[in-house]
VOBA-21474 format. One record per residue: residue in three letters; y, z, x of N, C-alpha, C in turn. Coordinates in steps of 0.2 Angstrom, whole numbers, padded with zeros to 4 digits, always signed. Atoms other than C-alpha are relative to their C-alpha. Layout:
! residues N
alaYZXYZXYZX;...
! end
This chain:
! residues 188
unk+0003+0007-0003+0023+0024-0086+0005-0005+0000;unk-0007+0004+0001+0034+0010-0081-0004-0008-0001;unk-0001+0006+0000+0033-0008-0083+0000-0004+0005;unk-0003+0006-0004+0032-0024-0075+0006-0003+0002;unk-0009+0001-0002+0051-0026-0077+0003+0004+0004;unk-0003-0006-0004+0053-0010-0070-0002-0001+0004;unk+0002+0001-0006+0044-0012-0055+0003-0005+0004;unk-0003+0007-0001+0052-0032-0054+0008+0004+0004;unk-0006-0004-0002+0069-0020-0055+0000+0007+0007;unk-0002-0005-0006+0065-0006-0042-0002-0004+0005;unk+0002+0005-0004+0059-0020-0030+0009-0002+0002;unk-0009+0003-0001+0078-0027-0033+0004+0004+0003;unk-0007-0007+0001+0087-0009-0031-0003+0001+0009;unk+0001-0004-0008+0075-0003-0015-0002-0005+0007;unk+0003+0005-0003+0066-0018-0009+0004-0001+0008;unk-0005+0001-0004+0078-0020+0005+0000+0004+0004;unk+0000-0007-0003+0075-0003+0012-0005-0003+0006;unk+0003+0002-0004+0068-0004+0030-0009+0004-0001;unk+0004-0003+0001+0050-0001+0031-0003+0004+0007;unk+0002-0005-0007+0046+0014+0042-0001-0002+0007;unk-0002-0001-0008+0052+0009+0057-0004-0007+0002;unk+0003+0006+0000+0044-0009+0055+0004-0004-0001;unk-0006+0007+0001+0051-0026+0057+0000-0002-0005;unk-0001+0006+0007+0052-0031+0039+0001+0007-0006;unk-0004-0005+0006+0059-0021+0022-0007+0002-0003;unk+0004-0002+0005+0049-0013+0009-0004-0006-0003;unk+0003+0005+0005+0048-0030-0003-0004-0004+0006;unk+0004+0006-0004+0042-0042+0015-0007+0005-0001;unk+0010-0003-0001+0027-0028+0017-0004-0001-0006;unk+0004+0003+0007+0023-0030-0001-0003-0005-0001;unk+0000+0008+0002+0023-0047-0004-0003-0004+0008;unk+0004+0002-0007+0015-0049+0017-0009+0002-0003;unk+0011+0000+0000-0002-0040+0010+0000-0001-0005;unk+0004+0005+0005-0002-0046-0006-0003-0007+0000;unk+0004+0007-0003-0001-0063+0001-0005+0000+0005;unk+0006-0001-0005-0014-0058+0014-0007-0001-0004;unk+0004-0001+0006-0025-0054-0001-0004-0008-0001;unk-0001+0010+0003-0022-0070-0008-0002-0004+0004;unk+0002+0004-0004-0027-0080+0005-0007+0001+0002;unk+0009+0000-0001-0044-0072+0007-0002+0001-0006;unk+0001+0001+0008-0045-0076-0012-0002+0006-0002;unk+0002-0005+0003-0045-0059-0017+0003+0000-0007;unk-0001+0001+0009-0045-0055-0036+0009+0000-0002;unk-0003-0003+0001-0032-0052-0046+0003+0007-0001;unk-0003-0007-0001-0032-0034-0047+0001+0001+0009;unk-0002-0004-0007-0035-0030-0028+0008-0005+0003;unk-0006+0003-0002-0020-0044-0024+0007+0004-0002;unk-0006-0003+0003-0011-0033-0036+0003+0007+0003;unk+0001-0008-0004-0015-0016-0027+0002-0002+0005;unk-0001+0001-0006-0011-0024-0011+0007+0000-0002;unk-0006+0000+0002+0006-0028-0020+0004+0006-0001;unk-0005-0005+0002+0010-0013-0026-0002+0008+0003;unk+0004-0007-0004-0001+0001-0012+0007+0005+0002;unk-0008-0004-0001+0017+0007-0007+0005+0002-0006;unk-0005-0001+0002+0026+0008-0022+0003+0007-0001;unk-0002-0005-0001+0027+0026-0020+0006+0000+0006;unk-0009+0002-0006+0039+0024-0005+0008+0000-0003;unk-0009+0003+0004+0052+0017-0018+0000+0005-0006;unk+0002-0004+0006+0046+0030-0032+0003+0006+0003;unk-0001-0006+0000+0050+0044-0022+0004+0003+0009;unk-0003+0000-0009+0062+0039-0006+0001+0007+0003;unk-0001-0004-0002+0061+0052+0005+0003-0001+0007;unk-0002+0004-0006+0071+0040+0019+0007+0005-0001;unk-0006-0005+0000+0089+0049+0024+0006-0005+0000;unk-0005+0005+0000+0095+0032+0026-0006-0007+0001;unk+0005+0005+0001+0087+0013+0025-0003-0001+0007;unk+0006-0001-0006+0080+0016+0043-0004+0005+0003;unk+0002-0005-0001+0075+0032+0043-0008-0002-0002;unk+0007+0001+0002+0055+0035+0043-0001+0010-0002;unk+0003-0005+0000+0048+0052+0035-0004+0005+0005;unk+0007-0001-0007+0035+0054+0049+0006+0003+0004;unk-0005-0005-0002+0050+0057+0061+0002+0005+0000;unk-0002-0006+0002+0054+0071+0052-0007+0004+0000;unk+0006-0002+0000+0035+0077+0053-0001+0002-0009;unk-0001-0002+0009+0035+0074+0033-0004-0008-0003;unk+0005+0005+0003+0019+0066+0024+0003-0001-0007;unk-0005+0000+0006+0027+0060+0008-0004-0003-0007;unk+0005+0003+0005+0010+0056+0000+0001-0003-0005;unk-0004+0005+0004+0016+0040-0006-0006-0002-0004;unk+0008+0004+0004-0005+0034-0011+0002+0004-0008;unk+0002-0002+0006-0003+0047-0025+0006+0000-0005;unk-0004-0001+0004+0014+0048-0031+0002-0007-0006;unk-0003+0005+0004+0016+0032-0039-0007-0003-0005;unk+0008-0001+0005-0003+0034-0049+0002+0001-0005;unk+0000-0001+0005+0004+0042-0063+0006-0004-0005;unk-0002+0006+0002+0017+0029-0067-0003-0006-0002;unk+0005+0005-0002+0005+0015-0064-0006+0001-0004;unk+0005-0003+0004-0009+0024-0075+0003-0004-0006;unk-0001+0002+0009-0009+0015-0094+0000-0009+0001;unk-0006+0007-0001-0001+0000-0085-0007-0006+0003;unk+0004+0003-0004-0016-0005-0071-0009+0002+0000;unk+0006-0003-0001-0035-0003-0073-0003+0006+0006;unk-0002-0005-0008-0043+0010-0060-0002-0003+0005;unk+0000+0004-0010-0048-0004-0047+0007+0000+0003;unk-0008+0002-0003-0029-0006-0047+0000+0006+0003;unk-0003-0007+0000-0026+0014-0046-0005+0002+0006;unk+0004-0004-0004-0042+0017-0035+0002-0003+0006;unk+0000-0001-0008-0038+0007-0020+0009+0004+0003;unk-0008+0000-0002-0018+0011-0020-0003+0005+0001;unk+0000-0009-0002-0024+0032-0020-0006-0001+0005;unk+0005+0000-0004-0037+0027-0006+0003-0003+0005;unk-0002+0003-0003-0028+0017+0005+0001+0004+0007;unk-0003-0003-0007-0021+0031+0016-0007+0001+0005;unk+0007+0001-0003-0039+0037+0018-0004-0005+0003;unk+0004+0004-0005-0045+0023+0023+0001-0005+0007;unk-0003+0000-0007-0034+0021+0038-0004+0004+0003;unk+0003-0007-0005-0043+0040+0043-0007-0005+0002;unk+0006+0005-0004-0060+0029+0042+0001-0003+0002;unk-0001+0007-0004-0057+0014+0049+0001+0004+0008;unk+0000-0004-0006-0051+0026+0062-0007+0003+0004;unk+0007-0004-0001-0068+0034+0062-0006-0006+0003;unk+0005+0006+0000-0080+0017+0063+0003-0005+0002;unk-0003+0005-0003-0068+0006+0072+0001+0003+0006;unk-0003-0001-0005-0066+0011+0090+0007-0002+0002;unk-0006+0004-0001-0053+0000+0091+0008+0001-0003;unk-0003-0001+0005-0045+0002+0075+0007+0004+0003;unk-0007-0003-0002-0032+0017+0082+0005-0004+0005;unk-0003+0000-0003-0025+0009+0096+0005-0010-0003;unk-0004+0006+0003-0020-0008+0086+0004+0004-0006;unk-0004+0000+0007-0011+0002+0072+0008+0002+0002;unk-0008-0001+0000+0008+0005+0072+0001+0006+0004;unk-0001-0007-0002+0017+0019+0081+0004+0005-0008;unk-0003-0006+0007+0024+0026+0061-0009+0001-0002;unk+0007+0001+0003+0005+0021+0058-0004+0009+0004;unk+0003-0005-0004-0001+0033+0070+0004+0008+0001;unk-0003-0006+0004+0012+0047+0067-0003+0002-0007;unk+0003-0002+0008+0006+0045+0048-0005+0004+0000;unk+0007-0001+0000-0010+0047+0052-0003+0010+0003;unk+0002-0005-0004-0010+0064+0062+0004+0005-0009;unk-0002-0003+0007+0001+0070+0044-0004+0001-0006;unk+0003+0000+0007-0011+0064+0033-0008+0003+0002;unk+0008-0003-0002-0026+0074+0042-0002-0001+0007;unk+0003+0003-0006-0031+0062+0057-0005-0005-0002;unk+0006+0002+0003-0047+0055+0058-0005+0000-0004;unk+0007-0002+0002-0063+0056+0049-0004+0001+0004;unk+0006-0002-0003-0077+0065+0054-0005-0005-0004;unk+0001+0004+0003-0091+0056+0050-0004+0000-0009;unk+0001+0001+0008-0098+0066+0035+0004-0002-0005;unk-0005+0000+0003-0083+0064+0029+0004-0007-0002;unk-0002+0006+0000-0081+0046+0033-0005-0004-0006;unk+0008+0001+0003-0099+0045+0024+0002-0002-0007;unk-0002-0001+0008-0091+0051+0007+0004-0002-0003;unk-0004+0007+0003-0074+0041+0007-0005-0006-0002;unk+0001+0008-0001-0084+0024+0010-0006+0001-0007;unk+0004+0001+0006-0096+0030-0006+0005+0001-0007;unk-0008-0002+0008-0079+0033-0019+0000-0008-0002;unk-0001+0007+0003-0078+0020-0031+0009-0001+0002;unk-0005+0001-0003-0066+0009-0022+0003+0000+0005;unk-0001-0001-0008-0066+0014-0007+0000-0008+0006;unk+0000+0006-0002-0071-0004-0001+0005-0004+0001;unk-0006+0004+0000-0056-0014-0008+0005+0006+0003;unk-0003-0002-0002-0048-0001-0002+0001-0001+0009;unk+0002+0001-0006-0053-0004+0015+0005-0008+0003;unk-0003+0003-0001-0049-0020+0014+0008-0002+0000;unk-0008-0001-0001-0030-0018+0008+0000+0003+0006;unk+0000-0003-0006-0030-0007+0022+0004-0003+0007;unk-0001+0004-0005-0034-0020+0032+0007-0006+0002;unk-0007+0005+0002-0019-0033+0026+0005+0005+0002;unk-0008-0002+0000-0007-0019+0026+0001+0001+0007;unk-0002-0003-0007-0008-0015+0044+0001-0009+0004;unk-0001+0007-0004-0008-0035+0049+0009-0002-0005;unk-0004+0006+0005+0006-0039+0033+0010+0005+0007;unk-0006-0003-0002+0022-0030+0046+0003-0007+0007;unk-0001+0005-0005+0027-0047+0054+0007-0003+0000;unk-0007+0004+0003+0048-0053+0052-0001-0008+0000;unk-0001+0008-0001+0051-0068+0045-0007-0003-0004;unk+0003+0004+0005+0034-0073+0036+0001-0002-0006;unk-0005+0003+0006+0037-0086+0024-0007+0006-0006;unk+0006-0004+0003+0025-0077+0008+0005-0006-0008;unk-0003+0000+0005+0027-0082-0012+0006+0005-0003;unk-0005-0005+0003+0041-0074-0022-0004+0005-0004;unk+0002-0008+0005+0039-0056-0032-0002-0006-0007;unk+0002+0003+0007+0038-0068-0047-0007-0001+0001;unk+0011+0003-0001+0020-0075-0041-0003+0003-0002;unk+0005-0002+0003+0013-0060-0040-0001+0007-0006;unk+0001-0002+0006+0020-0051-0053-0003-0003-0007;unk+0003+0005+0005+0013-0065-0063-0007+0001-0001;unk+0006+0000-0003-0004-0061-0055-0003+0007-0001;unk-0001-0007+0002-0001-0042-0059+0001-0001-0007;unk+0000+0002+0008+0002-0048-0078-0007+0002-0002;unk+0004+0001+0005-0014-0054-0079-0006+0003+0001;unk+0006-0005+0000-0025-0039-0075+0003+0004-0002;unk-0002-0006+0003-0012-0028-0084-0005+0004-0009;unk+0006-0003+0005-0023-0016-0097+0006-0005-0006;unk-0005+0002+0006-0008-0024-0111+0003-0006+0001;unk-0005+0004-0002-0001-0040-0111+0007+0000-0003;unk-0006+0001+0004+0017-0042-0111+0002+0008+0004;unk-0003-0007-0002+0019-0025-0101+0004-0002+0006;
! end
């Protein structure tokens, strides 16, 4: 399990690192859909999860260099679940549900938004064909009943708007402040 100082610290070491082929690093996309969160007053845990839905990215770089994309290489690096068992003891499981749902709920969104595919990124739409495709619909049926599914939905939603250069957002101290205060332990 790591810490809030560890997490402050791998944000400082990777943060920097391009985000898959997107105009803004690792730490803007974090800090884009937490702010996104934020603004449409979501709580503190989902703000937290919007904070940290990628940090598998930084957990388990599988970039070849800071502008390399995995996808590129036809390499799903299923980042949703890699950084769950770190994050386990640290974050409740609304935090842990939507971050392991998040991918999926690109495939639905894909399924129940006609629209949805053709607004998403070109790493997004690489991703997507990695991580399965779309949903069908029993399948979209069964996501959207999983505890979490919803907030996950909605990060979802922020992450594919938070890829903009140059938005201003609060500092990592904000909403590690804000991740404090739905950490299961204080002081973690």
């Amino acid at each position: 399990m790591i810490n809030l100082p560890d997490i402050q610290l791998l944000f400082a070491r990777l943060g920097a690192h391009q985000y898959s082929g997107e105009p803004v690093t690792q730490l803007e996309h974090a800090l884009q859909t937490a702010h996104l969160a934020e603004q449409s007053d979501a709580d503190d845990e989902l703000v937290t999860a919007c904070l940290l839905h990628d940090l598998g990215h930084l957990l388990n770089d599988q970039s070849i260099d800071e502008t390399d994309s995995p996808t590129l290489r036809g390499v799903d690096d299923t980042h949703q679940y890699f950084a769950l068992p770190f994050l386990r003891g640290l974050f409740p499981d609304r935090v842990l549900d939507a971050i392991k749902l998040h991918v999926d709920a690109k495939r639905y969104l894909c399924h129940v938004d006609s629209g949805y595919y053709e607004r998403l990124s070109a790493d997004s739409k690489r991703s997507l064909a990695l991580q399965g495709g779309v949903f069908d619909g029993a399948t979209a049926a069964a996501f959207i009943a999983q505890p979490g599914a919803h907030d996950a939905v909605r990060l979802r939603q922020w992450d594919d708007l938070a890829k903009q250069a140059d938005l201003a957002t609060p500092p990592l101290a904000h909403f590690l402040g804000r991740a404090a205060a739905c950490a299961l332990a204080p002081g973690r």
